[in-house]
Biopython code that builds the backbone (N, CA, C, O; Angstrom):
import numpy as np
from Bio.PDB.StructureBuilder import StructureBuilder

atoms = [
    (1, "UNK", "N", (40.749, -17.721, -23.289)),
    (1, "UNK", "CA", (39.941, -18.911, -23.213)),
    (1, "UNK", "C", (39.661, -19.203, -21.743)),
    (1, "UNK", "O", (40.316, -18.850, -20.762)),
    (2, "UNK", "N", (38.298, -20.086, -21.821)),
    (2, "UNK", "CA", (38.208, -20.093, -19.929)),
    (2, "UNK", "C", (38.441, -21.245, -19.838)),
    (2, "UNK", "O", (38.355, -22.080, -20.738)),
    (3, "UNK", "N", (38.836, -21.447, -18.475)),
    (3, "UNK", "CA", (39.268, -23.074, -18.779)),
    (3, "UNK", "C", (38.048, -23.721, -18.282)),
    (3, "UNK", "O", (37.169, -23.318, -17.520)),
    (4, "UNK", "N", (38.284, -25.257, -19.147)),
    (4, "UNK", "CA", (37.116, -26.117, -19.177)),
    (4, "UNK", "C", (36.496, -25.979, -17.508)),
    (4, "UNK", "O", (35.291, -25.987, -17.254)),
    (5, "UNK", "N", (37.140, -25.904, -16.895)),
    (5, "UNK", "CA", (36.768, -26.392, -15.701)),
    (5, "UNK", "C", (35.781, -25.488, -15.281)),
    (5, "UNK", "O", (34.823, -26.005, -14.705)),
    (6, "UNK", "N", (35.768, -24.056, -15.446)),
    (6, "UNK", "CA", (34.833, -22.938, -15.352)),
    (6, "UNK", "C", (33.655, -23.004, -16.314)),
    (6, "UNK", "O", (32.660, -22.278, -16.304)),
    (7, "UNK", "N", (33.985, -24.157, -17.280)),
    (7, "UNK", "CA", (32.615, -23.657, -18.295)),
    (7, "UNK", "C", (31.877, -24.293, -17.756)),
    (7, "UNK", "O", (32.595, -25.293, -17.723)),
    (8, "UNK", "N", (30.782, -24.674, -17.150)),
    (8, "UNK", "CA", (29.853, -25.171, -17.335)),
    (8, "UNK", "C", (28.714, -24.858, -18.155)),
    (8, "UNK", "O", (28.645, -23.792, -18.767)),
    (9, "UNK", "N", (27.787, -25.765, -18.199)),
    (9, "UNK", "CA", (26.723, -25.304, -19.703)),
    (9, "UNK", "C", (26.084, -24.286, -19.488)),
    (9, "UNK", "O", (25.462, -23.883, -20.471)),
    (10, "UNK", "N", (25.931, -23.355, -18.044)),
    (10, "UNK", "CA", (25.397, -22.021, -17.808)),
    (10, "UNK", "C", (25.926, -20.980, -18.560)),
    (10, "UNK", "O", (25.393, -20.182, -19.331)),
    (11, "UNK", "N", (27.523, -21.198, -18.047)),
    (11, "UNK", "CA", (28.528, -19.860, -18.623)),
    (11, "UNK", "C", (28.550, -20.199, -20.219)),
    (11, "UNK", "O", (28.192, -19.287, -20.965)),
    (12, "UNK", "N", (28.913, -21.346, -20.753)),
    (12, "UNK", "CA", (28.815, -22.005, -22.265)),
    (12, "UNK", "C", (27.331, -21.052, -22.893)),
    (12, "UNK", "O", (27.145, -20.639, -24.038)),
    (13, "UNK", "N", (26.600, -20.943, -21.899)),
    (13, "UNK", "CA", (25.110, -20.428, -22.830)),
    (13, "UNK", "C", (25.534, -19.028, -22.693)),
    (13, "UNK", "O", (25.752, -18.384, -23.719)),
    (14, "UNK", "N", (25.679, -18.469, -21.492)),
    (14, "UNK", "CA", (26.250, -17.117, -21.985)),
    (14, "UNK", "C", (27.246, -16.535, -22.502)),
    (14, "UNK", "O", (27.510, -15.335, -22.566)),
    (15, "UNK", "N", (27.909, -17.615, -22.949)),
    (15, "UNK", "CA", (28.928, -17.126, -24.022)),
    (15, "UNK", "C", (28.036, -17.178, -25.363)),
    (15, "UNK", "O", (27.823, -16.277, -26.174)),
    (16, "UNK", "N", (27.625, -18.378, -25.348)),
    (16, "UNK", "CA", (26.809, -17.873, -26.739)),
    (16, "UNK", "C", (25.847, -16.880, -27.341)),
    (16, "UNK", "O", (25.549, -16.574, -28.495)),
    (17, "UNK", "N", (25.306, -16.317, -25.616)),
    (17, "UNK", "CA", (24.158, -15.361, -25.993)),
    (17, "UNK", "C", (24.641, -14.486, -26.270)),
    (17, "UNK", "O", (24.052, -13.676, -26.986)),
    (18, "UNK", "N", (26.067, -14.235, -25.777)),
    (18, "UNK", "CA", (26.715, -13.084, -25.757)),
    (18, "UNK", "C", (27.066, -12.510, -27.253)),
    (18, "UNK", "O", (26.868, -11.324, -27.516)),
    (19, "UNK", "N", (27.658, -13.527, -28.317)),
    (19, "UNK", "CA", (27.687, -13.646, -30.114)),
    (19, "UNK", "C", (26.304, -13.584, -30.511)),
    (19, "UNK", "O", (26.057, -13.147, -31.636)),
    (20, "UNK", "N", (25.658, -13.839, -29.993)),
    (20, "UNK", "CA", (24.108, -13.837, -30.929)),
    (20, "UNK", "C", (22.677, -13.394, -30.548)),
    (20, "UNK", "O", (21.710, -13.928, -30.004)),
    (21, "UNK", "N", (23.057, -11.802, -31.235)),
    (21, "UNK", "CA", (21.948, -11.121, -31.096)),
    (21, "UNK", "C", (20.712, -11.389, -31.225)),
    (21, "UNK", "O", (20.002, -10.726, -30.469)),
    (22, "UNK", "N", (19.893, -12.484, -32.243)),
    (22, "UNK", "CA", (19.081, -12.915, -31.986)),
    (22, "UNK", "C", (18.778, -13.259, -30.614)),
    (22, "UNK", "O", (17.769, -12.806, -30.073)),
    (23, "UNK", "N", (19.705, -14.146, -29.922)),
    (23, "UNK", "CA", (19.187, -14.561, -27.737)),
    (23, "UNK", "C", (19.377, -13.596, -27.400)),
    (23, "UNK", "O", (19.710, -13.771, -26.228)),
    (24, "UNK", "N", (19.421, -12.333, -27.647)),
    (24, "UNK", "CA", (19.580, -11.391, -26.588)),
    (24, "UNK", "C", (18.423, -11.609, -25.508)),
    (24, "UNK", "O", (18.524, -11.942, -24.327)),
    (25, "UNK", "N", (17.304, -11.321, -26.267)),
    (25, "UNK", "CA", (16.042, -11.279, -25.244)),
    (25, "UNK", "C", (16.105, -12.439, -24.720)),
    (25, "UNK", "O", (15.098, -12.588, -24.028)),
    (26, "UNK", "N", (16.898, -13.526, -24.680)),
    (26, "UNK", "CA", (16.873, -14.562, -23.442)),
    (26, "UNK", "C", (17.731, -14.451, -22.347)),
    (26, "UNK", "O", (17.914, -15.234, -21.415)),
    (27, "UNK", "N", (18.136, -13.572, -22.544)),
    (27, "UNK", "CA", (19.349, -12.993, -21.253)),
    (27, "UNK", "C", (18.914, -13.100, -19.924)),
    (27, "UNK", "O", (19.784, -13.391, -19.103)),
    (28, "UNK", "N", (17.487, -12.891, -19.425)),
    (28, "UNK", "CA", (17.052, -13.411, -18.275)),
    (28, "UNK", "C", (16.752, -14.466, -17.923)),
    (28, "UNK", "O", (16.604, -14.567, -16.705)),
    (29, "UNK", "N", (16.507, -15.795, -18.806)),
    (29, "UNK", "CA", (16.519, -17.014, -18.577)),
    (29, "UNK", "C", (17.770, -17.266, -18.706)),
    (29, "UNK", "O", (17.986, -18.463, -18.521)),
    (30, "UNK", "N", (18.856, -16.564, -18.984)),
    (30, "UNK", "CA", (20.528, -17.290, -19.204)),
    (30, "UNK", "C", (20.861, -16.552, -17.903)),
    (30, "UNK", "O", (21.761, -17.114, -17.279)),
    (31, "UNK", "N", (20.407, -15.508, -17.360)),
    (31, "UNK", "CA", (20.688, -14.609, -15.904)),
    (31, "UNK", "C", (20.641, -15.895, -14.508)),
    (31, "UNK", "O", (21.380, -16.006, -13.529)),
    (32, "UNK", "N", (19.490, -16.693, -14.937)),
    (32, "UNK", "CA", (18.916, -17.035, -13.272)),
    (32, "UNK", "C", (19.684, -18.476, -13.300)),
    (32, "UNK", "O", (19.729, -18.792, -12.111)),
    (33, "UNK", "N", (20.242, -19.395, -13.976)),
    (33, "UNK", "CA", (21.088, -20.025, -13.938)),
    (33, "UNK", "C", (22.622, -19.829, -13.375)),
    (33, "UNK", "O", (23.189, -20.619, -12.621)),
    (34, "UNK", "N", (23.252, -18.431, -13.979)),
    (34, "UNK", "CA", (24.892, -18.515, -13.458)),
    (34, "UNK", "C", (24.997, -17.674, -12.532)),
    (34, "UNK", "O", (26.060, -17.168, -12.173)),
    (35, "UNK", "N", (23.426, -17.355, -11.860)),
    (35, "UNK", "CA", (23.429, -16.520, -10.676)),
    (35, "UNK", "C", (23.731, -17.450, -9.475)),
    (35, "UNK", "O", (24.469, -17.154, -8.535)),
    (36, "UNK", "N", (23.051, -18.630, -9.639)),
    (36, "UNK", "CA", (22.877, -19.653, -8.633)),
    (36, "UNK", "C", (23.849, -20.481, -7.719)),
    (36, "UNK", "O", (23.612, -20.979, -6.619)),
    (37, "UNK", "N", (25.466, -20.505, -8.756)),
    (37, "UNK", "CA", (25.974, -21.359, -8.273)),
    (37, "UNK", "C", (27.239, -20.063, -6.571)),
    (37, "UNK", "O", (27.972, -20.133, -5.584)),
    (38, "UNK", "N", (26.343, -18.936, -7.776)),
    (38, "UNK", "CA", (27.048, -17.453, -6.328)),
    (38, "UNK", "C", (26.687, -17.393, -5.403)),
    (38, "UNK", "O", (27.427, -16.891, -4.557)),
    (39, "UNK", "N", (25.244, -17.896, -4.971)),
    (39, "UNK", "CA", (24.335, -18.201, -4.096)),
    (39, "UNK", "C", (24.582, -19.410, -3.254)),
    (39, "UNK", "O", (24.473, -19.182, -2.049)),
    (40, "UNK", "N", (24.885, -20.630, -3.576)),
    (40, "UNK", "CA", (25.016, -21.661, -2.921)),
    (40, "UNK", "C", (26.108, -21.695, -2.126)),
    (40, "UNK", "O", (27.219, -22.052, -2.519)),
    (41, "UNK", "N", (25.717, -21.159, -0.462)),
    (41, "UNK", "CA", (26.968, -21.012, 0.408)),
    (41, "UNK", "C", (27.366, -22.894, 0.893)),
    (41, "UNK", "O", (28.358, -23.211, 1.550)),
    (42, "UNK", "N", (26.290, -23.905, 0.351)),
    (42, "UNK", "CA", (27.122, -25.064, 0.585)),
    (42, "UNK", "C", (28.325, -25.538, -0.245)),
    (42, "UNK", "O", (29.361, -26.101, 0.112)),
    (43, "UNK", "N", (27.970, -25.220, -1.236)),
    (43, "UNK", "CA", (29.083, -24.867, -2.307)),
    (43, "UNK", "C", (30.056, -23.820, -2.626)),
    (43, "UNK", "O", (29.697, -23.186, -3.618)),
    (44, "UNK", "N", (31.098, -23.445, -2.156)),
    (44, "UNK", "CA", (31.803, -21.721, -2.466)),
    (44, "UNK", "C", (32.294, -22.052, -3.335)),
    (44, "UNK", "O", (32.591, -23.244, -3.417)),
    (45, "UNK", "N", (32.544, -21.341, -4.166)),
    (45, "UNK", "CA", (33.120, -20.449, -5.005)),
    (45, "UNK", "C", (34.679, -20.405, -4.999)),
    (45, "UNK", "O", (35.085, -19.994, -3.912)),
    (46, "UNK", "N", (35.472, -20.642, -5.700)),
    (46, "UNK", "CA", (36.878, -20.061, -5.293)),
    (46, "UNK", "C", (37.022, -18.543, -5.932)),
    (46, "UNK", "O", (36.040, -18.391, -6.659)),
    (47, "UNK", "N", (37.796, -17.434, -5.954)),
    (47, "UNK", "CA", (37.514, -16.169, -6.252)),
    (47, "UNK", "C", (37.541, -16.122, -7.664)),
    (47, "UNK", "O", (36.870, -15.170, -8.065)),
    (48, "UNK", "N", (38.002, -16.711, -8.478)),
    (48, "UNK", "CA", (38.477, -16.919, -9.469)),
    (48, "UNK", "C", (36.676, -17.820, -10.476)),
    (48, "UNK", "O", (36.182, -17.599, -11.581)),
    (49, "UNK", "N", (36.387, -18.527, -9.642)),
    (49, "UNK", "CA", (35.184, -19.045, -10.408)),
    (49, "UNK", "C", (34.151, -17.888, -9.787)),
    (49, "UNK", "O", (33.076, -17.794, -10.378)),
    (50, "UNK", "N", (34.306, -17.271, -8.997)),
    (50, "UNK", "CA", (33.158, -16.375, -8.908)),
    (50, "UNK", "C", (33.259, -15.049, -9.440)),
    (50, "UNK", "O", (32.471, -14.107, -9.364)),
    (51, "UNK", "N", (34.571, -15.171, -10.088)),
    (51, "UNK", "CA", (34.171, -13.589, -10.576)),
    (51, "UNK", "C", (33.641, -14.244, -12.108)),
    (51, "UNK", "O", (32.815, -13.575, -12.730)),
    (52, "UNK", "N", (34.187, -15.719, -12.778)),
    (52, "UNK", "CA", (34.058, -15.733, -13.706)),
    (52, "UNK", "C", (32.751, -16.037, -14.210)),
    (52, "UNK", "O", (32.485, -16.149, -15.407)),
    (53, "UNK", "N", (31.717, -16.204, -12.997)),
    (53, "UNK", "CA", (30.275, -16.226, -13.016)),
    (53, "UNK", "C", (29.754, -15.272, -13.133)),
    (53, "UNK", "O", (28.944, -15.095, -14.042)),
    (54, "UNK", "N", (30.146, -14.087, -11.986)),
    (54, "UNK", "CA", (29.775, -12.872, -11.831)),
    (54, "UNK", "C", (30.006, -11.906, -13.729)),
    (54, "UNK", "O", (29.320, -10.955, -14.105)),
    (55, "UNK", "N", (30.950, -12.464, -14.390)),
    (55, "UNK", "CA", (31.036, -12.049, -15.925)),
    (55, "UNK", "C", (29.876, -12.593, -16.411)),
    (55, "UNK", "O", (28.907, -11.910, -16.742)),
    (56, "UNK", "N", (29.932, -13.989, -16.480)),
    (56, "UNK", "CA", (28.614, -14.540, -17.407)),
    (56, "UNK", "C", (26.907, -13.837, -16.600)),
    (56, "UNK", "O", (25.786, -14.104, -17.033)),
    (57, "UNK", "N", (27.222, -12.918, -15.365)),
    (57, "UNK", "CA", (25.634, -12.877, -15.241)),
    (57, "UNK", "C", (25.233, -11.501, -15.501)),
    (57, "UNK", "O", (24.088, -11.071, -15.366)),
    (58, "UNK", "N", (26.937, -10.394, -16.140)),
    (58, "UNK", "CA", (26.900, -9.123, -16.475)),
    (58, "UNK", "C", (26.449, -9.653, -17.918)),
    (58, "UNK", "O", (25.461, -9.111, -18.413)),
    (59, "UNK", "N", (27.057, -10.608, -18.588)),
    (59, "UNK", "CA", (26.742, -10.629, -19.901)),
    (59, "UNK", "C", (25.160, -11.025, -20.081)),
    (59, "UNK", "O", (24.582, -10.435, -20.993)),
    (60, "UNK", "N", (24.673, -11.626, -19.586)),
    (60, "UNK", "CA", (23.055, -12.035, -19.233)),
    (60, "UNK", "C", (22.543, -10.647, -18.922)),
    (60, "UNK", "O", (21.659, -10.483, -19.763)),
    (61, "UNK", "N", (22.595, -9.805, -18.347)),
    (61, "UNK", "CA", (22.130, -8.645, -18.162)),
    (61, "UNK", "C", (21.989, -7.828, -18.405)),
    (61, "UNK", "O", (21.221, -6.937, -18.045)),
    (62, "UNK", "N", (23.148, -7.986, -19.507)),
    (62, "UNK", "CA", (23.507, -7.055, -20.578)),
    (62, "UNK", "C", (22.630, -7.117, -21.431)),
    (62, "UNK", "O", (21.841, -6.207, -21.690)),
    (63, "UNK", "N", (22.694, -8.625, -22.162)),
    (63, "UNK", "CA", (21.960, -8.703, -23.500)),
    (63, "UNK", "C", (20.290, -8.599, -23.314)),
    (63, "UNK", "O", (19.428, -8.133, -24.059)),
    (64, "UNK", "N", (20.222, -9.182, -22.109)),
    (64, "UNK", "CA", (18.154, -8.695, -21.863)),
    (64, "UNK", "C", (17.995, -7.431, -21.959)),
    (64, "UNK", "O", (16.913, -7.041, -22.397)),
    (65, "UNK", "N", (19.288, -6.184, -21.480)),
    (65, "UNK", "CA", (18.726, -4.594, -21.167)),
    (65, "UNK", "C", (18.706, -4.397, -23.389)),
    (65, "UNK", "O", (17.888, -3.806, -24.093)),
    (66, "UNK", "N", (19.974, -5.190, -23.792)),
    (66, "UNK", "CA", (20.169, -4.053, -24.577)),
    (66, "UNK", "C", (19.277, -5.585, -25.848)),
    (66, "UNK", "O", (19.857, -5.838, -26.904)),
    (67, "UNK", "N", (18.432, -6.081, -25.613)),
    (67, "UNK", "CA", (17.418, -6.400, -26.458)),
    (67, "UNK", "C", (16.159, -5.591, -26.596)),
    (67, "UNK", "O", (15.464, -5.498, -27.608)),
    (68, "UNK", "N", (15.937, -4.925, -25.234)),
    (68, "UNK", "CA", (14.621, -3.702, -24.992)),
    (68, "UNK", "C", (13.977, -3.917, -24.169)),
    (68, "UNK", "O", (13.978, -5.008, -23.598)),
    (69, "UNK", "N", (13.287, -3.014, -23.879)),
    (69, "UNK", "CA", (12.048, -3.288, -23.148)),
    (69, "UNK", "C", (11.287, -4.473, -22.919)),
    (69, "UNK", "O", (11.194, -5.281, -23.843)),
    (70, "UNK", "N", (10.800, -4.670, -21.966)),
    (70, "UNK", "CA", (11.178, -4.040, -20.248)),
    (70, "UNK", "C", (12.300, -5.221, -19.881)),
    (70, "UNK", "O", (12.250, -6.447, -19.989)),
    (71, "UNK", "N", (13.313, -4.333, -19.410)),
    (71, "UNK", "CA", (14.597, -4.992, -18.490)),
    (71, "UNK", "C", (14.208, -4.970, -17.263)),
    (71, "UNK", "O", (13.468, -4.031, -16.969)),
    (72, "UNK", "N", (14.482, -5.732, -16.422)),
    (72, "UNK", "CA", (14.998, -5.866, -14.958)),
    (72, "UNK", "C", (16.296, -5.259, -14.644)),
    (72, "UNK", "O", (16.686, -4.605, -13.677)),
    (73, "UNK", "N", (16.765, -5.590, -15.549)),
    (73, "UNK", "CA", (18.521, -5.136, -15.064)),
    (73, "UNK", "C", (18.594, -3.317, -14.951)),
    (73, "UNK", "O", (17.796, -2.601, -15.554)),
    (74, "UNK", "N", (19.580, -2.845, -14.165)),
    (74, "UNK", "CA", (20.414, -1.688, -14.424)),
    (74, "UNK", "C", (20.698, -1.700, -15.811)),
    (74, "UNK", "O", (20.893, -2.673, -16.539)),
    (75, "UNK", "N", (20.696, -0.352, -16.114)),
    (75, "UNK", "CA", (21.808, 0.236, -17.553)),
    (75, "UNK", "C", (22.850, 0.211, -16.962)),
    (75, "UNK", "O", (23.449, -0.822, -17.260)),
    (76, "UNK", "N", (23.610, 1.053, -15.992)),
    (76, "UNK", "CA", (24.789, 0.625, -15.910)),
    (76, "UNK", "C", (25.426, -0.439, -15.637)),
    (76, "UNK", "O", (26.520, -0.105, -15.184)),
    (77, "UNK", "N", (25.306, -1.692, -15.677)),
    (77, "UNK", "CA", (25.725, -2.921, -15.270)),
    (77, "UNK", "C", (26.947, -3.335, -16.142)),
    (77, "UNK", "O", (27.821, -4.156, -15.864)),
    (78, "UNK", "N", (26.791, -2.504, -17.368)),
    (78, "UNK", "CA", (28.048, -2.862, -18.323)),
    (78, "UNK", "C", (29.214, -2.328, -17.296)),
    (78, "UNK", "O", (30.124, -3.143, -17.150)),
    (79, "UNK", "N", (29.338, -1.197, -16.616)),
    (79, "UNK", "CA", (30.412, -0.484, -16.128)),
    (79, "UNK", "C", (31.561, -1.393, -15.262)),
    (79, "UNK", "O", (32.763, -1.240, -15.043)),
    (80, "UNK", "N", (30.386, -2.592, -14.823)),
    (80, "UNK", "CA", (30.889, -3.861, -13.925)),
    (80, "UNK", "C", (32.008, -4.886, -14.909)),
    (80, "UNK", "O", (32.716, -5.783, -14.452)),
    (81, "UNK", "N", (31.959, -4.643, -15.725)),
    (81, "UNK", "CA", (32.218, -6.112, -16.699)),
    (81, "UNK", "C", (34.269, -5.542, -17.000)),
    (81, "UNK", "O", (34.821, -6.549, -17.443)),
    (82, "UNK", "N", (35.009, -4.713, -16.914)),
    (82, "UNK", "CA", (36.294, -4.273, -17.023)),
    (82, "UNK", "C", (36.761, -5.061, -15.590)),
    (82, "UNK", "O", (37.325, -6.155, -15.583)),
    (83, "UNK", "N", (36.459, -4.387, -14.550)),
    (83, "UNK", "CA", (36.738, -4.153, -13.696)),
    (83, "UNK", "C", (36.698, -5.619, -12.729)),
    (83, "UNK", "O", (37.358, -5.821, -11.710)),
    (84, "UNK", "N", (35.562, -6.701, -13.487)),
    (84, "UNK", "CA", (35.240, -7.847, -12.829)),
    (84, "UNK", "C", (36.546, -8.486, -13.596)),
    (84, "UNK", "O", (37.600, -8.904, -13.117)),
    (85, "UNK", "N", (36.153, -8.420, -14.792)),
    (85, "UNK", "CA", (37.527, -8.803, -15.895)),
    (85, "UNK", "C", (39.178, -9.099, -15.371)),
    (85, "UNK", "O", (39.784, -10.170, -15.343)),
    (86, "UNK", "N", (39.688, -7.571, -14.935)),
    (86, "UNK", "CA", (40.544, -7.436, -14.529)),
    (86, "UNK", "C", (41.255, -8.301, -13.414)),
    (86, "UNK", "O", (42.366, -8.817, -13.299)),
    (87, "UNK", "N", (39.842, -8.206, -12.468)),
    (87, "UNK", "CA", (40.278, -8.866, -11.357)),
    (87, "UNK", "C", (40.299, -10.383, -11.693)),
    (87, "UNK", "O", (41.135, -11.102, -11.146)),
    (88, "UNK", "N", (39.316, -10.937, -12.662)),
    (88, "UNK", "CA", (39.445, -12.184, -12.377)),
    (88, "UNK", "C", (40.956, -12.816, -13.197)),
    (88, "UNK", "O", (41.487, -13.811, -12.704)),
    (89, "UNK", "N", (41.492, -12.245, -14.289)),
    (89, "UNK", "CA", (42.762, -12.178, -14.762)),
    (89, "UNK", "C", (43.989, -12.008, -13.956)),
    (89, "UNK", "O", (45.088, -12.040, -14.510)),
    (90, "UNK", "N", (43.842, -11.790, -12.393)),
    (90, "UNK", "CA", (44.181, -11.538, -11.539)),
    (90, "UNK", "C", (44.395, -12.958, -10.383)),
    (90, "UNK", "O", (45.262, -13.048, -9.514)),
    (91, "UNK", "N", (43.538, -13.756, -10.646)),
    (91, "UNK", "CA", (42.740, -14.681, -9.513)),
    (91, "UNK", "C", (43.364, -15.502, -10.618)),
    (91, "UNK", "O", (44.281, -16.147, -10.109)),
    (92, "UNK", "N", (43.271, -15.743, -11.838)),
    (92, "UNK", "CA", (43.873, -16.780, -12.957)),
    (92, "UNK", "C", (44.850, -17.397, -12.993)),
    (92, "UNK", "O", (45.785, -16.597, -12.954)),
    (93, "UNK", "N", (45.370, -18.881, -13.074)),
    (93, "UNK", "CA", (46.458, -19.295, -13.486)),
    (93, "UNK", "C", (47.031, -19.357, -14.168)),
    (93, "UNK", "O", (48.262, -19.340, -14.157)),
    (94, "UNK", "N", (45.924, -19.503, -15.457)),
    (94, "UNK", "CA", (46.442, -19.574, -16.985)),
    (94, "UNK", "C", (46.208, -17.848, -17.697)),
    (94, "UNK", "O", (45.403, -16.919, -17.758)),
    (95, "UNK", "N", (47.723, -18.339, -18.180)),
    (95, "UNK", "CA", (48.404, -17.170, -18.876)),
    (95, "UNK", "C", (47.532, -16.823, -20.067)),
    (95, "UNK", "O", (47.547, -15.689, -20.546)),
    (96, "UNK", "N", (46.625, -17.985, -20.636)),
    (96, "UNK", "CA", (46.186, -17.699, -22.113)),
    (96, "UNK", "C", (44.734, -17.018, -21.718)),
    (96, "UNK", "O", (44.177, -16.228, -22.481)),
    (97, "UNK", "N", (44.219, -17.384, -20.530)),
    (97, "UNK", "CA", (43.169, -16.625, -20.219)),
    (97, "UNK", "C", (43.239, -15.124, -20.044)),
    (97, "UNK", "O", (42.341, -14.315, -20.277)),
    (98, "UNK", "N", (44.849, -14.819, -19.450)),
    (98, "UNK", "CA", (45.557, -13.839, -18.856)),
    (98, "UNK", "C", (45.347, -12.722, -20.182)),
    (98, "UNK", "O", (44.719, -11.677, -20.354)),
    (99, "UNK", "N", (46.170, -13.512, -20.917)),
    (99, "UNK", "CA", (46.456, -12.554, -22.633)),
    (99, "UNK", "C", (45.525, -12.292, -23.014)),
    (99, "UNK", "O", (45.640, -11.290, -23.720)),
    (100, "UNK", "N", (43.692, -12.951, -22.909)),
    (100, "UNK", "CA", (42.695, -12.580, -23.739)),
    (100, "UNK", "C", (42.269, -11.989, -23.269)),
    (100, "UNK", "O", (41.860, -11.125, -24.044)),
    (101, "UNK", "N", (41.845, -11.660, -21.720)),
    (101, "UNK", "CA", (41.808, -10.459, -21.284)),
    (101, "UNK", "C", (41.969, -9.259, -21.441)),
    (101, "UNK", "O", (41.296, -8.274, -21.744)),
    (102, "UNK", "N", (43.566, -9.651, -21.034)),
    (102, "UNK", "CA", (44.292, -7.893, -21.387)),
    (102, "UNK", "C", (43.746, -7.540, -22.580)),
    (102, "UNK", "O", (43.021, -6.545, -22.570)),
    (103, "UNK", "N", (43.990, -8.364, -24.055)),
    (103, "UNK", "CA", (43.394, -8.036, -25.099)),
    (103, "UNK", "C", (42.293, -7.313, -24.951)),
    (103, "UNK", "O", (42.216, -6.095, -25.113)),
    (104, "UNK", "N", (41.543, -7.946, -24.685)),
    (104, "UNK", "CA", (40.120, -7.611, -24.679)),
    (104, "UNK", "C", (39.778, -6.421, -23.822)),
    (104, "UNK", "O", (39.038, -5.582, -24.335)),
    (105, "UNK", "N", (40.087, -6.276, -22.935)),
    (105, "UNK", "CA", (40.512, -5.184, -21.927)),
    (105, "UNK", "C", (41.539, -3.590, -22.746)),
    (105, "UNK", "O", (41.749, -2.541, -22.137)),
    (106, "UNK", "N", (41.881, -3.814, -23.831)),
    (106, "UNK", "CA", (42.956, -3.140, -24.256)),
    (106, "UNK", "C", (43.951, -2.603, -23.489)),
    (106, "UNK", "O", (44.288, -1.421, -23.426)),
    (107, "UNK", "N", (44.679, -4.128, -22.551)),
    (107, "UNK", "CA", (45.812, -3.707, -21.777)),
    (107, "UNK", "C", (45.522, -3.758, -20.493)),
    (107, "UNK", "O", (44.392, -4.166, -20.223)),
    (108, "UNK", "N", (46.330, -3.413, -19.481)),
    (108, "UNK", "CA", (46.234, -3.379, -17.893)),
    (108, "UNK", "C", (46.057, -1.735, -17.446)),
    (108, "UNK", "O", (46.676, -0.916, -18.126)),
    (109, "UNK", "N", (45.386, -1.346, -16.535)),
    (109, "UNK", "CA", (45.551, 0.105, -15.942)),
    (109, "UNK", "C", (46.858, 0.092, -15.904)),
    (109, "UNK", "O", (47.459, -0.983, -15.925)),
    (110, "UNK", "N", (47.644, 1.530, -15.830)),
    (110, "UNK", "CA", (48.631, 1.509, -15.103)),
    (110, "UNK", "C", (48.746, 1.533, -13.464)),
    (110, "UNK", "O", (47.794, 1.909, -12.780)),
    (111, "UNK", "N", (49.972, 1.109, -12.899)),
    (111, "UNK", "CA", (49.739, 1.042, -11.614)),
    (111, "UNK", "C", (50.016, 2.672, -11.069)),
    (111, "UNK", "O", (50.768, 3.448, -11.659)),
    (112, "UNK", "N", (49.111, 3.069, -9.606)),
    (112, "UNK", "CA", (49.343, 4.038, -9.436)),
    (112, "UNK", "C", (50.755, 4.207, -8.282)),
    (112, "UNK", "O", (51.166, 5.324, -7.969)),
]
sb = StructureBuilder()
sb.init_structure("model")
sb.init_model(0)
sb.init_chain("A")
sb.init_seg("    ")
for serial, (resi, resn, name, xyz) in enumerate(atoms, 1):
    if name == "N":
        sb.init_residue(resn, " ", resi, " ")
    sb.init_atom(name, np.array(xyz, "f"), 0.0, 1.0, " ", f" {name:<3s}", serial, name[0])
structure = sb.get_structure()
């Protein structure tokens, strides 16, 4: 779960676009919203809310490529979404965010 404090109604929409294939093809109007708040150097980011933006704008990018033609986005952009994951499970306080991760992740790399 993300905590309230990260949802705002940007990431809230791309969570939903993310369940419902019908919005896919709105993925670029759900893109240019949770891009913005990554952008605003009067405002930073703590690492932890920016990776969890940087998720909601893979999932936006996702669902416009894989609704069809014509994308803006990369195909590979999914390759980003583990790896942003990881880290931000990393940057996290809460443990329950921690667990849905890994879940979702199926587990942690091992360390080398």
């Amino acid at each position: 779960m993300i905590p309230n404090e990260w949802k705002p109604l940007d990431i809230q929409a791309a969570l939903a676009l993310a369940i419902d294939i019908t919005q896919w093809p709105e993925g670029r109007a759900v893109f240019d919203p949770v891009r913005q708040p990554g952008l605003d150097k009067d405002k930073p980011l703590t690492a932890a809310e920016d990776l969890c933006f940087r998720l909601a704008e893979l999932v936006a990018k996702l669902a416009h490529t894989a609704a069809g033609p014509p994308s803006p986005f990369d195909y590979h952009e999914g390759r980003q979404v583990g790896p942003i994951a990881y880290r931000l499970a990393g940057e996290s306080k809460d443990p329950a965010l921690r667990h849905r991760l890994a879940a979702a992740l199926d587990g942690w790399p091992e360390a080398e």
